[in-house]
TORFI-942571 format. One line per 4 residues: their letters; for each residue x, y negated, z negated of N, C-alpha, C. Coordinates in nm, 2 decimals, always signed. Example, Ala and Ser with C-alpha at 12.3 -4.5 7.8 and 13.67 -1.06 7.14 Angstrom:
AS) +1.32 +0.57 -0.78 +1.23 +0.45 -0.78 +1.32 +0.33 -0.78 ~ +1.28 +0.22 -0.71 +1.37 +0.11 -0.71 +1.29 +0.00 -0.79
END
This chain:
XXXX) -0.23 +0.79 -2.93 -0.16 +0.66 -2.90 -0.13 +0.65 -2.75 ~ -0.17 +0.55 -2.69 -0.14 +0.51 -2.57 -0.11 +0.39 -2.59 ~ +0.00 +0.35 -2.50 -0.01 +0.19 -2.39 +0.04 +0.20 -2.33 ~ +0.02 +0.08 -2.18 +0.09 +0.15 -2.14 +0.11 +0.24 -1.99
XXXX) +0.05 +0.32 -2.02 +0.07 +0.46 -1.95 +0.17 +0.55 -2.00 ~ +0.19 +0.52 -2.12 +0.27 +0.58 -2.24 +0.21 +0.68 -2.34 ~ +0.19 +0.81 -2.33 +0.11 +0.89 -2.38 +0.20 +0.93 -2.50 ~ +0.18 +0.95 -2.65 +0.25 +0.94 -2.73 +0.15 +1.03 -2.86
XXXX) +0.21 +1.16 -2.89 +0.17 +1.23 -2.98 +0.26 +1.27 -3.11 ~ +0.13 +1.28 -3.24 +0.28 +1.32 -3.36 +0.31 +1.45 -3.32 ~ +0.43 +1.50 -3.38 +0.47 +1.64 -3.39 +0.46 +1.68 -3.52 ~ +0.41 +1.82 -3.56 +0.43 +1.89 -3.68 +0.55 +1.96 -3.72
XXXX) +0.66 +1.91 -3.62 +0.78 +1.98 -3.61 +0.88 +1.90 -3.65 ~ +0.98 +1.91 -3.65 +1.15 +1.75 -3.66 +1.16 +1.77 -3.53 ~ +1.27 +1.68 -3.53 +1.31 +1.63 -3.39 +1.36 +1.72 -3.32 ~ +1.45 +1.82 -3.40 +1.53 +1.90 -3.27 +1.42 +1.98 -3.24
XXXX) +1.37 +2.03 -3.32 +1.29 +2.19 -3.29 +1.19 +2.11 -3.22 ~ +1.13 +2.02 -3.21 +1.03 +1.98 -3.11 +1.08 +1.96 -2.98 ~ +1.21 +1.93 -2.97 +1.30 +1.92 -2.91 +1.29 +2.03 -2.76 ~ +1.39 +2.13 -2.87 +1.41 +2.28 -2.87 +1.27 +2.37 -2.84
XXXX) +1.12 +2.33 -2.87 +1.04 +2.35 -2.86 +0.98 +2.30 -2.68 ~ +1.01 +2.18 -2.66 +0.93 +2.12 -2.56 +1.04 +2.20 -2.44 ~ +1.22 +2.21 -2.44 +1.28 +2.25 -2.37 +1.29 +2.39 -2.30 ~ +1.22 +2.47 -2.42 +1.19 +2.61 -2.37 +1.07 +2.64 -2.35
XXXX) +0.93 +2.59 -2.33 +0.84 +2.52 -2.31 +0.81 +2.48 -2.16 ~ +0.91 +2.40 -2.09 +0.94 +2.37 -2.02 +1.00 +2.44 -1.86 ~ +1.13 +2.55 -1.92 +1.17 +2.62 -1.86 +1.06 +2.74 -1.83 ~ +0.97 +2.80 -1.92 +0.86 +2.90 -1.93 +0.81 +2.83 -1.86
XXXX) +0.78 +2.73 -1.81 +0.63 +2.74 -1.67 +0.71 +2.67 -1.56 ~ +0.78 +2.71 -1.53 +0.90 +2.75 -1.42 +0.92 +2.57 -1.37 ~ +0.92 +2.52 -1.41 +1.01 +2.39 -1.41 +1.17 +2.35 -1.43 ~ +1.22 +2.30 -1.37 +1.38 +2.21 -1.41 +1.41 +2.15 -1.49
XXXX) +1.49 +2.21 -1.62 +1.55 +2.05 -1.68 +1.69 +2.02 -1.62 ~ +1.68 +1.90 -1.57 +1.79 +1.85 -1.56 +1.91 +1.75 -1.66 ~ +1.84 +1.74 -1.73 +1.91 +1.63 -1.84 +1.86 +1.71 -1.96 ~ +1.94 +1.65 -2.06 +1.89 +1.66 -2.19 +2.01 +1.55 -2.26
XXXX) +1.92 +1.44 -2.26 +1.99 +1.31 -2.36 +2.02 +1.31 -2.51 ~ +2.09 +1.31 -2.54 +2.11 +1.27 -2.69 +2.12 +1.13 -2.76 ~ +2.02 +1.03 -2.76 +2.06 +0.92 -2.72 +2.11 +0.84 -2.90 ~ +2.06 +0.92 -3.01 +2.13 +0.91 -3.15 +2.26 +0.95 -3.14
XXXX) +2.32 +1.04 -3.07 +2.47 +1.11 -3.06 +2.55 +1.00 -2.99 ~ +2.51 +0.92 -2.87 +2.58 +0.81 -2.81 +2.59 +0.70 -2.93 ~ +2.48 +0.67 -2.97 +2.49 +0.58 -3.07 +2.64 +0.59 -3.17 ~ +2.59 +0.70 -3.21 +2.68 +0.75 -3.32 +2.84 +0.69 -3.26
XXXX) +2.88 +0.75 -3.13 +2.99 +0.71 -3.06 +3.03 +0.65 -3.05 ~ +2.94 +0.50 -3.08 +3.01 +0.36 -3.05 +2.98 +0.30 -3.22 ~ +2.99 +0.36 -3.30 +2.97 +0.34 -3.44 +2.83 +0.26 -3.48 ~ +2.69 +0.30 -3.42 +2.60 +0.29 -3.47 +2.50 +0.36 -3.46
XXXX) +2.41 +0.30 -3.57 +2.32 +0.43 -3.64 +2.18 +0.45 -3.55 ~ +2.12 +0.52 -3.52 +1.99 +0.53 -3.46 +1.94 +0.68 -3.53 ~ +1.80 +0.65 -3.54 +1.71 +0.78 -3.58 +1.68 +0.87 -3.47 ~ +1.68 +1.00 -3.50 +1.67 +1.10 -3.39 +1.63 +1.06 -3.28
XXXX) +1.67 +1.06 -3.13 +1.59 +1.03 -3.03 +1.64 +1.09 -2.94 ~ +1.57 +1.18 -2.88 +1.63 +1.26 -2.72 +1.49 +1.26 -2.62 ~ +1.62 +1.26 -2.52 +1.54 +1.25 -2.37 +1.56 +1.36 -2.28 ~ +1.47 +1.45 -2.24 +1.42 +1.53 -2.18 +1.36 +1.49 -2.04
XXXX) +1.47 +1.55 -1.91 +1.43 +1.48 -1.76 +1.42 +1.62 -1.76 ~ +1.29 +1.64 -1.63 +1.22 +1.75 -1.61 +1.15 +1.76 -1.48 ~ +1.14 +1.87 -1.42 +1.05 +1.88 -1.32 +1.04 +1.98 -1.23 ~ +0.95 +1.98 -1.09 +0.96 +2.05 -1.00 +0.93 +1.96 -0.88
XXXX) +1.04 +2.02 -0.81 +1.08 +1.95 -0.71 +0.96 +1.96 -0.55 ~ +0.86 +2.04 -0.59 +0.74 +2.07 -0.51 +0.66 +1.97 -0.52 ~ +0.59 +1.92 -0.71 +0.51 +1.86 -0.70 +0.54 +1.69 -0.69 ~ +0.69 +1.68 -0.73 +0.79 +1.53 -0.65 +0.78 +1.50 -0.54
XXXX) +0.79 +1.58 -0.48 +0.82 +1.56 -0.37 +0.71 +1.53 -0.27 ~ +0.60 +1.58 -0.35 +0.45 +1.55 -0.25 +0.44 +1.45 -0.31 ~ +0.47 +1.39 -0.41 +0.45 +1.21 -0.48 +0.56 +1.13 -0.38 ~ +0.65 +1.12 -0.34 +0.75 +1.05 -0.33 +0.72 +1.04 -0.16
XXXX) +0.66 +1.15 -0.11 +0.63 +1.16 +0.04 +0.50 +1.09 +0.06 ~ +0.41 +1.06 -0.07 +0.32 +0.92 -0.03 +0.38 +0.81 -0.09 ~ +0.45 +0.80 -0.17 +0.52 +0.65 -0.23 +0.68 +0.68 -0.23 ~ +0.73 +0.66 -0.16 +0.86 +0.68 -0.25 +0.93 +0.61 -0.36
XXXX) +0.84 +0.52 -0.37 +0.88 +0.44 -0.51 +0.88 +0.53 -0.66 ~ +0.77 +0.60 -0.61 +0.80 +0.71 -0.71 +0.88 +0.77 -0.77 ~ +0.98 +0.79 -0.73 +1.15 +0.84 -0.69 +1.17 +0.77 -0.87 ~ +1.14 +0.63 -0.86 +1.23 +0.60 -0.98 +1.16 +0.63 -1.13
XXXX) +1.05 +0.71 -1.14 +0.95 +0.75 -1.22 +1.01 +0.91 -1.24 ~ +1.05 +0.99 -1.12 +1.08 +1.13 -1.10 +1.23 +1.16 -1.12 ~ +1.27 +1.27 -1.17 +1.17 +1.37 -1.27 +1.12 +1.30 -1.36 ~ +1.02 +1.40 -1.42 +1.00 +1.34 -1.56 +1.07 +1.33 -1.63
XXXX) +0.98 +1.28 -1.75 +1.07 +1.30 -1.87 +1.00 +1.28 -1.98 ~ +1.08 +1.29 -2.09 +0.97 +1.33 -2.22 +1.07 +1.28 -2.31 ~ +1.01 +1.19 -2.41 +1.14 +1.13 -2.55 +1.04 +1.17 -2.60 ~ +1.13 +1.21 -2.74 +1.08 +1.32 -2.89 +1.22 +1.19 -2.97
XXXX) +1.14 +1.13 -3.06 +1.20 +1.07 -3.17 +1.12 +1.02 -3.32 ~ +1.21 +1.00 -3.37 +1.15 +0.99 -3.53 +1.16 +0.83 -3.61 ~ +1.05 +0.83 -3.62 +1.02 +0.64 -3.65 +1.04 +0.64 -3.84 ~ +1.08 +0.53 -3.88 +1.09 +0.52 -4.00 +1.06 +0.58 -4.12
XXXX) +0.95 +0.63 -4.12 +0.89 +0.72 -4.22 +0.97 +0.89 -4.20 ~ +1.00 +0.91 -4.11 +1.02 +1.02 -4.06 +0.98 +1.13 -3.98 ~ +0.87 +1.07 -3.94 +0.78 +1.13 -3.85 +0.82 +1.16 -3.70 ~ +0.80 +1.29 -3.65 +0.85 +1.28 -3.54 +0.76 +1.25 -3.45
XXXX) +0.77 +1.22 -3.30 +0.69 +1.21 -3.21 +0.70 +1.20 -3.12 ~ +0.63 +1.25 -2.96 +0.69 +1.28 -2.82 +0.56 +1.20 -2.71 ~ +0.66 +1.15 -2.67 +0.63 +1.04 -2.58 +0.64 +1.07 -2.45 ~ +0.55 +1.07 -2.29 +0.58 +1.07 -2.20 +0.51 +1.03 -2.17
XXXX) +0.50 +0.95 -1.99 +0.44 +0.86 -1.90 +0.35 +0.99 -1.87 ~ +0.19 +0.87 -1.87 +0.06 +0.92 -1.85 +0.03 +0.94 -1.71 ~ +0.04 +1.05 -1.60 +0.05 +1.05 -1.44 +0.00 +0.99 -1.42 ~ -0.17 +0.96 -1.50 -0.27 +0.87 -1.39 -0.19 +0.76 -1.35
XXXX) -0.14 +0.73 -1.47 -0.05 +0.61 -1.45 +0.06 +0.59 -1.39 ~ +0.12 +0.67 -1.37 +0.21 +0.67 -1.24 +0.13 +0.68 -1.09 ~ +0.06 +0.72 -1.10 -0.06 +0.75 -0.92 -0.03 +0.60 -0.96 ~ -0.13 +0.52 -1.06 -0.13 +0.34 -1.02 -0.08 +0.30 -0.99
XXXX) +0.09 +0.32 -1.05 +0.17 +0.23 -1.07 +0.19 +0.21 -0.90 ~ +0.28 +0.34 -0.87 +0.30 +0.35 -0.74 +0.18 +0.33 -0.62 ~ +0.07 +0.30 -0.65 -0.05 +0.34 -0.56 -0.04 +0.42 -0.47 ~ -0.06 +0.56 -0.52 -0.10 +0.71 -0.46 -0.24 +0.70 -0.41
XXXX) -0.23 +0.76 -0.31 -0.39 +0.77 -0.27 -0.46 +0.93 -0.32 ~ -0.53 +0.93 -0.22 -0.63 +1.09 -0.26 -0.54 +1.17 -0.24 ~ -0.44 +1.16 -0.13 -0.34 +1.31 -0.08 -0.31 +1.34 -0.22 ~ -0.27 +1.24 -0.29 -0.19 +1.27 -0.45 -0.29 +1.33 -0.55
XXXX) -0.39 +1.30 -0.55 -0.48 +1.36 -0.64 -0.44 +1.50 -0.72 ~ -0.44 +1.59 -0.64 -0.39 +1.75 -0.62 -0.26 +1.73 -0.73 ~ -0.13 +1.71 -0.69 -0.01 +1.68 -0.78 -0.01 +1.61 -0.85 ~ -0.08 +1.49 -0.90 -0.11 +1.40 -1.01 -0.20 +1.54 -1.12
XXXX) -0.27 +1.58 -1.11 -0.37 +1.67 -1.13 -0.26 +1.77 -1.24 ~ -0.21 +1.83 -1.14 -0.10 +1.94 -1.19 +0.03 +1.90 -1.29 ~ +0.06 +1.74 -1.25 +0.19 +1.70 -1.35 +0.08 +1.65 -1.44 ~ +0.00 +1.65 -1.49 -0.05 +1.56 -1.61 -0.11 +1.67 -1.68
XXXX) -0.19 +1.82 -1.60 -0.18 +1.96 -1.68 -0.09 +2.01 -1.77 ~ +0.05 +2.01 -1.65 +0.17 +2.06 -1.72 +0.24 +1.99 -1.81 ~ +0.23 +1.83 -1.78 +0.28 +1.77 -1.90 +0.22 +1.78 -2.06 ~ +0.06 +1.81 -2.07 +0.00 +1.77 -2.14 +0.02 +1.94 -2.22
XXXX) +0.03 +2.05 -2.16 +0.07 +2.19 -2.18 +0.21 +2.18 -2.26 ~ +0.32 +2.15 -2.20 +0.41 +2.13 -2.26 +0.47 +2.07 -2.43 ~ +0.37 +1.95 -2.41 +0.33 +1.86 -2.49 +0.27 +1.92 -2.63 ~ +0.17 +2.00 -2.60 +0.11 +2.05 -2.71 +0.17 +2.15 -2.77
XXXX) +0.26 +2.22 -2.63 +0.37 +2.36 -2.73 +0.41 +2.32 -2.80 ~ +0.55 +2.23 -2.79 +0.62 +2.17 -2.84 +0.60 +2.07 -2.99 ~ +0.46 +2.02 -3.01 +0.45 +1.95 -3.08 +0.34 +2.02 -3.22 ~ +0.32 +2.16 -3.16 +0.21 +2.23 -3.23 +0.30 +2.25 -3.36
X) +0.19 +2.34 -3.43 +0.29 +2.40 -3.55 +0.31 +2.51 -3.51
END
């Protein structure tokens, strides 16, 4: 599933453990999480209901920083991030922005190639731990 620039896979897992899966996943190929959203728990807090849904911001500040140093528009795309949530049926599924598609958005040239290359490996690495069986 794409649109977008919205790359979007099932999980064989639930929500936390894919979760819990993508976050340790993450840390192992020496990346930052900086966040980790609970965005069903906020809900819960203002007395409404939502189905599993967490946000995972992520990154390295190496291959950011070579994006933001040809666009800085970038900046508002960086870190990443990755939502893992569960649609009606119950199915889980993890969603993150497709690089190429960030290089467009922001129009990256060739210098970017290199780091576009590497965040769309690692994302797609991550991606597959997390959501494997």
């Amino acid at each position: 599933m794409a649109a977008d620039g919205l790359i979007t896979m099932r999980s064989s897992n639930g929500p936390k453990d894919t979760m819990n899966r993508l976050e340790a996943n993450v840390k192992a190929n020496g990346m930052t999480v900086f966040a980790r959203i609970d965005h069903a728990a906020g809900a819960a807090q203002v007395g409404l209901a939502l189905r599993p849904t967490e946000l995972l911001i992520f990154g390295n500040p190496r291959g950011g920083t070579l994006l933001m140093q040809s666009a800085q528009t970038a900046g508002i795309d960086l870190p990443l991030k990755a939502l893992v949530w569960q649609d009606e049926s119950g199915t889980t599924w993890l969603s993150y922005n497709d690089a190429g598609w960030l290089a467009e958005r922001h129009g990256l040239g060739q210098d970017a190639e290199r780091p576009i290359s590497a965040i769309a490996a690692a994302l797609s690495a991550v991606a597959n731990a997390a959501t494997s069986p």
